[in-house]
The first five atom37 places (N, CA, C, CB, O) and aatype in JSON, in Angstrom:
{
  "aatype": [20, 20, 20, 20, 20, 20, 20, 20, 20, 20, 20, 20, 20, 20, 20, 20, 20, 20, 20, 20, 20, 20, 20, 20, 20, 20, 20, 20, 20, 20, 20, 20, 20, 20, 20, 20, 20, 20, 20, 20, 20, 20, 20, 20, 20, 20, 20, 20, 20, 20, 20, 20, 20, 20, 20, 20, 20, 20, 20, 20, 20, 20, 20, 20, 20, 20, 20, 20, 20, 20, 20, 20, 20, 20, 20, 20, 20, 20, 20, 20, 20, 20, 20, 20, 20, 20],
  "atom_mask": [
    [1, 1, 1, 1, 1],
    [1, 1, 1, 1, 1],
    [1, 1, 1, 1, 1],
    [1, 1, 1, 1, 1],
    [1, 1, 1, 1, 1],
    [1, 1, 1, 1, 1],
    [1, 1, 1, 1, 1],
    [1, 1, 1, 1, 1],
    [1, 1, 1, 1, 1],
    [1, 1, 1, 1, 1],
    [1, 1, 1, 1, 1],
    [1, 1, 1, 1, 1],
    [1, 1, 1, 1, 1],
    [1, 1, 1, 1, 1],
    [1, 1, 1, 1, 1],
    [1, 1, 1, 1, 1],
    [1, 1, 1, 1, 1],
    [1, 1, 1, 1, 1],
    [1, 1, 1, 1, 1],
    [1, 1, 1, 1, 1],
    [1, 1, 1, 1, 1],
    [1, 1, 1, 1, 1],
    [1, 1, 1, 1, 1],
    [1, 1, 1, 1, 1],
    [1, 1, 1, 1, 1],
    [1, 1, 1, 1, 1],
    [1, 1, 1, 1, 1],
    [1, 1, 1, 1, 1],
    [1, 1, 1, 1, 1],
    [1, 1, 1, 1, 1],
    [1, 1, 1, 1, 1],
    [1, 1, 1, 1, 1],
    [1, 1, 1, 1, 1],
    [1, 1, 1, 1, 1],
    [1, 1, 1, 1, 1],
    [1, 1, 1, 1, 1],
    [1, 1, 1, 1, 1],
    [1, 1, 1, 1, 1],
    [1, 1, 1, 1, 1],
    [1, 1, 1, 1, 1],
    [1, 1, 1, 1, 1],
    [1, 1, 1, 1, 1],
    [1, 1, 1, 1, 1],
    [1, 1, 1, 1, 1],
    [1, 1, 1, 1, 1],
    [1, 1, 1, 1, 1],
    [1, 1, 1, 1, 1],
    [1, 1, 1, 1, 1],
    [1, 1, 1, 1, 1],
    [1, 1, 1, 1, 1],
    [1, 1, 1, 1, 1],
    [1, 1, 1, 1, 1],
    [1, 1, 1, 1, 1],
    [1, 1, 1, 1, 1],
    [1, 1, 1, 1, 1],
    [1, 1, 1, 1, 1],
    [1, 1, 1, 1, 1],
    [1, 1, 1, 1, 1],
    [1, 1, 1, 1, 1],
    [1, 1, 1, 1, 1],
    [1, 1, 1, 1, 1],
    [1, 1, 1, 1, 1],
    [1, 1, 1, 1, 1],
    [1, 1, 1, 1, 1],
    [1, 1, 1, 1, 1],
    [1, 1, 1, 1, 1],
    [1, 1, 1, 1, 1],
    [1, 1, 1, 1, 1],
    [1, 1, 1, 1, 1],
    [1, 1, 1, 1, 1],
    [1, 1, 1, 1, 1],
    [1, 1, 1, 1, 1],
    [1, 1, 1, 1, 1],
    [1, 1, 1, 1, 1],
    [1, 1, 1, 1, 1],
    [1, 1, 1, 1, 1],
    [1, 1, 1, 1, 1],
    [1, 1, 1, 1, 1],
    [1, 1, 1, 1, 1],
    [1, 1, 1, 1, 1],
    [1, 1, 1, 1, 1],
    [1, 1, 1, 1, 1],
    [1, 1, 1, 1, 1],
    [1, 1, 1, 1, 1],
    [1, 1, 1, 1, 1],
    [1, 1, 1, 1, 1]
  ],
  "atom_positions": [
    [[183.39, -56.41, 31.53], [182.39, -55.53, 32.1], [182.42, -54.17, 31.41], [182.6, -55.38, 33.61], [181.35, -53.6, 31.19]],
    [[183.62, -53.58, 31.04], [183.78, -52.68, 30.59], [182.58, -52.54, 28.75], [185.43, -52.73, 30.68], [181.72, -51.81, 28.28]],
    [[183.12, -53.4, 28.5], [182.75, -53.58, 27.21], [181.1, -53.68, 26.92], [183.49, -54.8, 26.78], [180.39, -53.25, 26.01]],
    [[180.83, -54.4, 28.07], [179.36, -54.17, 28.06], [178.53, -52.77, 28.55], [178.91, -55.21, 28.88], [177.42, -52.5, 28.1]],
    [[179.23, -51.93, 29.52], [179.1, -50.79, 29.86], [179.15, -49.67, 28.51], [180.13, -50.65, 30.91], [178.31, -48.82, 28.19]],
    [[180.29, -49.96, 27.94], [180.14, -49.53, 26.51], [179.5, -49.32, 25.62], [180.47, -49.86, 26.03], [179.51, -48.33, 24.89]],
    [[178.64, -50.52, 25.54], [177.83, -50.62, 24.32], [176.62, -50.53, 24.89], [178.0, -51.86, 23.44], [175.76, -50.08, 24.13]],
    [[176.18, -50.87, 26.25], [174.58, -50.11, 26.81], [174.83, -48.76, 26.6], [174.07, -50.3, 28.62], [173.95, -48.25, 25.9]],
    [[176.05, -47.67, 27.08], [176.17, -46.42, 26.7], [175.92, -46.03, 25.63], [177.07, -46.06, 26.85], [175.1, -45.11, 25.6]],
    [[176.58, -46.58, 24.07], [176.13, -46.3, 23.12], [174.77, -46.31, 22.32], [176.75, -46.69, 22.8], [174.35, -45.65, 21.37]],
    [[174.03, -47.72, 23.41], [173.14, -47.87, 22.61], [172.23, -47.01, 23.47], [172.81, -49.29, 22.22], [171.21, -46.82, 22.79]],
    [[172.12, -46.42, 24.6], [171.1, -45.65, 25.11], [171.33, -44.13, 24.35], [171.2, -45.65, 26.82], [170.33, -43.43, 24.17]],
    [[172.52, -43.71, 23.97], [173.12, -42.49, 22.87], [172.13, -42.72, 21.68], [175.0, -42.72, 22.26], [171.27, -41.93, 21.28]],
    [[172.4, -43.88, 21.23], [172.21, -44.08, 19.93], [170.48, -43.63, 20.28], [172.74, -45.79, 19.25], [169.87, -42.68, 19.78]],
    [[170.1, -44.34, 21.0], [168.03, -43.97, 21.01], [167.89, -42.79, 21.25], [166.88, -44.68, 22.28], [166.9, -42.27, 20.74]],
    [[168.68, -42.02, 21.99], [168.18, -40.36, 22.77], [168.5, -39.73, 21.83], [168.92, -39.63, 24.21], [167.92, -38.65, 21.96]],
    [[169.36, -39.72, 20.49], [169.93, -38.27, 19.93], [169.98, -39.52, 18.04], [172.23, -37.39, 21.08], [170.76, -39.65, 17.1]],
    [[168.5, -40.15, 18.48], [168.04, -40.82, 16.95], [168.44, -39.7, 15.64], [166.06, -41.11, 16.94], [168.87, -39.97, 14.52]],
    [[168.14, -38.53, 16.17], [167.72, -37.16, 14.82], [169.56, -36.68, 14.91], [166.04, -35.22, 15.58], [170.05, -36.15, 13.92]],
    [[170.22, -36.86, 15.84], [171.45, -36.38, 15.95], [172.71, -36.91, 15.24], [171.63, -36.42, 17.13], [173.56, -36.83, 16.13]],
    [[173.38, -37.47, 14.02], [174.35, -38.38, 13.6], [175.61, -37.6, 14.16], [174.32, -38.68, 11.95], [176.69, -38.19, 14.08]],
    [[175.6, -36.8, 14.51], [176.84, -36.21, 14.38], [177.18, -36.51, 15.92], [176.86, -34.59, 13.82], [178.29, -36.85, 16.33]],
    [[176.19, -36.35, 16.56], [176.54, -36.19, 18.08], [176.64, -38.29, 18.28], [174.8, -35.01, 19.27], [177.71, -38.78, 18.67]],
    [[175.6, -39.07, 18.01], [175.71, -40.63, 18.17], [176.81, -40.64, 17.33], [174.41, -41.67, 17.71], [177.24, -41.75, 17.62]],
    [[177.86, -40.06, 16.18], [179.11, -40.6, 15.96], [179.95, -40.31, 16.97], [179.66, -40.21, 14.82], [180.46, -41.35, 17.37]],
    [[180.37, -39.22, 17.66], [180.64, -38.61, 17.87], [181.02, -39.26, 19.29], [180.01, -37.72, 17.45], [182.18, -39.37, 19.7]],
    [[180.03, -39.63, 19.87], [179.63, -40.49, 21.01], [180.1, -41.77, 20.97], [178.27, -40.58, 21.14], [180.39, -42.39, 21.99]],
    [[180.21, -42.34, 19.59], [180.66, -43.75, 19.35], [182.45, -43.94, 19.33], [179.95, -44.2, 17.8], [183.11, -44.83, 19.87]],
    [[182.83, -43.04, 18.71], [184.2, -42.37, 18.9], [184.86, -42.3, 19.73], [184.3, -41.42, 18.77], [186.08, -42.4, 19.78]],
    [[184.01, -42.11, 20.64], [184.56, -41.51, 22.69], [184.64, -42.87, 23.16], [183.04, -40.38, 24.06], [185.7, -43.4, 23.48]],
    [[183.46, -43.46, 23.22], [183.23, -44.85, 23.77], [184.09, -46.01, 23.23], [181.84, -45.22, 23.52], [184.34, -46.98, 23.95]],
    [[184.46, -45.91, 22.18], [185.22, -46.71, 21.26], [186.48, -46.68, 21.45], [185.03, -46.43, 20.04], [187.17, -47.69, 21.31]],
    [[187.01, -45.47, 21.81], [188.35, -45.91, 22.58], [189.21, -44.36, 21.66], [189.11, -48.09, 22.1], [190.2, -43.75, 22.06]],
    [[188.73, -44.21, 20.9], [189.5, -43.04, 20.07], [189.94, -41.57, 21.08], [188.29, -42.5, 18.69], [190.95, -40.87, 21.1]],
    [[188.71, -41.52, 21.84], [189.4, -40.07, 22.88], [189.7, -40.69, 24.7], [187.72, -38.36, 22.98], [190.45, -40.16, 25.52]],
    [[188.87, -41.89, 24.9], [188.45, -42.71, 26.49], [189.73, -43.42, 26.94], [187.09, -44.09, 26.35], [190.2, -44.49, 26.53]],
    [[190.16, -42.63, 27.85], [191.64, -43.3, 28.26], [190.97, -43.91, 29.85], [193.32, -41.8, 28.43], [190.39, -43.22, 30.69]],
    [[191.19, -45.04, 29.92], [190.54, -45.77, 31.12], [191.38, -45.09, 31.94], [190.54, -47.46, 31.27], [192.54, -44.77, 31.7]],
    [[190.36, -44.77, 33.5], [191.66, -44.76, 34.42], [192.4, -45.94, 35.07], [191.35, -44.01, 35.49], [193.27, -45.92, 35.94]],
    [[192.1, -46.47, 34.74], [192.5, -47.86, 35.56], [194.06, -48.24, 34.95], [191.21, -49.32, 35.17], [195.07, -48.66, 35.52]],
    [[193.8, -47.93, 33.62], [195.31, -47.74, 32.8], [196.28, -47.13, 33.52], [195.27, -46.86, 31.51], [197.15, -47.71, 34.17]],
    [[196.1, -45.77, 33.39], [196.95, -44.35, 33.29], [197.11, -44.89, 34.27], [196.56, -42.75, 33.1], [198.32, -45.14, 34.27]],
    [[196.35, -45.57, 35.88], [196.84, -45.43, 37.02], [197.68, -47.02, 37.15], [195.59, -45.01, 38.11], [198.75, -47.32, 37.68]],
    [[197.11, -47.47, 36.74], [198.78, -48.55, 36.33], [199.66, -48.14, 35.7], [198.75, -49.79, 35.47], [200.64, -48.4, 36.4]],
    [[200.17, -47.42, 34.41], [200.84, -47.26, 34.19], [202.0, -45.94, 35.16], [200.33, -47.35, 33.14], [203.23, -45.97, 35.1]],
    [[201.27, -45.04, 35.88], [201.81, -44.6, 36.94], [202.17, -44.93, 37.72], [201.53, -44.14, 37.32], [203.09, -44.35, 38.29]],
    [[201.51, -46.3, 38.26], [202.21, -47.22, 39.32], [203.54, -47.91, 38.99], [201.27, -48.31, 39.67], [204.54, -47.85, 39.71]],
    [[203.47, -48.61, 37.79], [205.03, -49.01, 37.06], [205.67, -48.26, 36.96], [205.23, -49.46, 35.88], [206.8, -48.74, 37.11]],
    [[205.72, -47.11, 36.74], [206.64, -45.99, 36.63], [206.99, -45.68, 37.8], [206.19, -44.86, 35.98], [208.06, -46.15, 38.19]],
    [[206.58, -45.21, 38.3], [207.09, -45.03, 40.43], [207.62, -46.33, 40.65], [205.45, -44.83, 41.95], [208.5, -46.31, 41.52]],
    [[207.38, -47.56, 40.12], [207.93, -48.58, 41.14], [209.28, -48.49, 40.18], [207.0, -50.31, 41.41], [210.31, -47.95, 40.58]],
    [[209.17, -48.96, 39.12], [210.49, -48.49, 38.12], [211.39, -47.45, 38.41], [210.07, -48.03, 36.86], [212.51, -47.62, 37.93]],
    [[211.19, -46.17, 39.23], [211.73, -45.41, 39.68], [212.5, -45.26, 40.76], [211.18, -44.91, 39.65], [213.52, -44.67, 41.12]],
    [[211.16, -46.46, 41.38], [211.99, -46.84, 43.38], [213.42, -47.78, 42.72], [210.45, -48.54, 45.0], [214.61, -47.5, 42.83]],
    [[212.89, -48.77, 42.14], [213.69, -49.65, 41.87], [215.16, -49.46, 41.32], [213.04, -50.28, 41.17], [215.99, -50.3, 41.67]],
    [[215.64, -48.14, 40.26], [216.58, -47.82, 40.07], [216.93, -46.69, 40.75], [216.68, -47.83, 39.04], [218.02, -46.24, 40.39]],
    [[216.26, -45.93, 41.82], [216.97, -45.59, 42.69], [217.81, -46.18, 43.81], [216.39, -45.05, 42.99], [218.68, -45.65, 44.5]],
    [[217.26, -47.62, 43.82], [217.94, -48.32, 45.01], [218.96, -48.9, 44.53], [217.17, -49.31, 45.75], [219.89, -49.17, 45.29]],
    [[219.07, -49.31, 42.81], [219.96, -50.06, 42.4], [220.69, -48.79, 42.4], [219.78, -51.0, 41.2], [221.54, -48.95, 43.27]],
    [[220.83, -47.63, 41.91], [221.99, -46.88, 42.37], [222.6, -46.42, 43.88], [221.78, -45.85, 41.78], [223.72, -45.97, 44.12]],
    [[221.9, -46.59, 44.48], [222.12, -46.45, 45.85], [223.27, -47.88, 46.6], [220.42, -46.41, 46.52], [224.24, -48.04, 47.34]],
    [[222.43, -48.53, 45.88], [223.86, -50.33, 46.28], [222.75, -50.48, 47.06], [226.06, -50.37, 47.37], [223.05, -50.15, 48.21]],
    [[221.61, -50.82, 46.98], [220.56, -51.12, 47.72], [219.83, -52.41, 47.56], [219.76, -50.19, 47.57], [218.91, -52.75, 48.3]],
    [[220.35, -53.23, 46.4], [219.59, -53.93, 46.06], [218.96, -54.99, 46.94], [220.07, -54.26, 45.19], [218.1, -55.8, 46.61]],
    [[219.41, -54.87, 47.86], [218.76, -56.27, 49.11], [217.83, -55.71, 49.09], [219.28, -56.69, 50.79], [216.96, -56.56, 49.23]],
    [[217.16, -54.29, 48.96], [215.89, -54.29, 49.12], [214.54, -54.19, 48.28], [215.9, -53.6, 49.74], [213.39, -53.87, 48.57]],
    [[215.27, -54.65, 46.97], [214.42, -54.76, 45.78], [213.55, -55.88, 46.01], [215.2, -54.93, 44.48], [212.38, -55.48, 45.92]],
    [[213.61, -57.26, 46.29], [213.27, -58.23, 46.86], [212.13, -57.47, 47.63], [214.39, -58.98, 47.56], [211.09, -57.81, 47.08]],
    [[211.84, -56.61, 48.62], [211.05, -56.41, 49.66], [209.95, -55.42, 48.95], [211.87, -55.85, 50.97], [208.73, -55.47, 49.12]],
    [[210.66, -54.51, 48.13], [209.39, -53.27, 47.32], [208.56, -54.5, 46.64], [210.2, -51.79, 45.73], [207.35, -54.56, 46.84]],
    [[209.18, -55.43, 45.86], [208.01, -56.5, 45.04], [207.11, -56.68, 46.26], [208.69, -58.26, 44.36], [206.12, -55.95, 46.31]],
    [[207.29, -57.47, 47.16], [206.41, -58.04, 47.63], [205.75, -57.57, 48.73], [206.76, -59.0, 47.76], [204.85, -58.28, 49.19]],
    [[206.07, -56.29, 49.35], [205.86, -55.89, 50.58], [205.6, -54.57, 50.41], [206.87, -56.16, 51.47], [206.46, -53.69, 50.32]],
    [[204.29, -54.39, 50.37], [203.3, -53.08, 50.06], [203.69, -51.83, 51.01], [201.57, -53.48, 50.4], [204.03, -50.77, 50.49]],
    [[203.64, -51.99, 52.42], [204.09, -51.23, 53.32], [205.76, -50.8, 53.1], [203.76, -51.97, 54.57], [206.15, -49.64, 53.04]],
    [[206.44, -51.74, 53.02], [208.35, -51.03, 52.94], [207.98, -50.52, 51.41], [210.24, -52.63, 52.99], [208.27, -49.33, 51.26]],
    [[207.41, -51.13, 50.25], [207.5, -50.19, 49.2], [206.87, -48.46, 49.7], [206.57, -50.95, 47.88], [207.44, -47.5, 49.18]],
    [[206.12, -48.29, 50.36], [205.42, -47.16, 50.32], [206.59, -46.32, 51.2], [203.79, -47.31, 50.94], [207.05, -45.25, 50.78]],
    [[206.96, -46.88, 52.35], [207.85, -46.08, 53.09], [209.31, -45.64, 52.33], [208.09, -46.87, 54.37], [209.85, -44.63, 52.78]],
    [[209.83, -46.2, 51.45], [210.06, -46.62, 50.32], [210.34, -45.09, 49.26], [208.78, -47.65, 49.96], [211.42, -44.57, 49.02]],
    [[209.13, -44.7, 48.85], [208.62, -44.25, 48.37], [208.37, -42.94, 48.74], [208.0, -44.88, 48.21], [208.31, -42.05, 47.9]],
    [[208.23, -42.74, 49.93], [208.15, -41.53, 50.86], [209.76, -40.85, 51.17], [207.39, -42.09, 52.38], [210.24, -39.72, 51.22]],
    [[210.25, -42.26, 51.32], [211.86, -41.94, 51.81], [212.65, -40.84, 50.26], [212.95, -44.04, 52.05], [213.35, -39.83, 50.25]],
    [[212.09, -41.67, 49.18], [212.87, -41.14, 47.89], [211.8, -40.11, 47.08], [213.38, -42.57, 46.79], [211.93, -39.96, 45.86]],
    [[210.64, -39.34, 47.86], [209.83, -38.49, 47.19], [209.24, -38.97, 46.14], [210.4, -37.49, 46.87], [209.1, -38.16, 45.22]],
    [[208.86, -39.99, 45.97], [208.12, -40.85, 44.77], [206.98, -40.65, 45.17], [208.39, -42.41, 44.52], [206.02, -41.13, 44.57]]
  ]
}
């Protein structure tokens, strides 16, 4: 979906700013992935990192019985999470 969102973007760029090359490169650049950091990324990759974080806080803690429960259990991960300022 993304990808198609992409390229209707570009190509509605590309018709509005016909007299413009600099700005439709410019535009193609962004869309193309050279400056466009999805959020959907960054906010996964923030999510692995916090859970990566819960997770070796508990393994230092001698916690590990409750590593088992952050995987699968949305609610104890969050409380979790609150407990260790994550």
């Amino acid at each position: 979906m993304y990808t198609n969102l992409t390229k209707l973007i570009v190509k509605i760029a590309d018709y509005i700013f016909q007299k413009e090359e600099q700005v439709r490169k410019g535009i193609g650049d962004i869309m193309g992935g050279k400056v466009l950091e999805l959020e959907s990324e960054r906010l996964k990759a923030e999510g692995e990192t916090r859970l990566g974080s819960l997770i070796n806080r508990l393994i230092q803690d001698q916690r590990t019985e409750e590593i088992q429960a952050v995987s699968t259990d949305p609610k104890r991960r969050e409380q979790l999470y609150k407990e260790y300022n994550l």
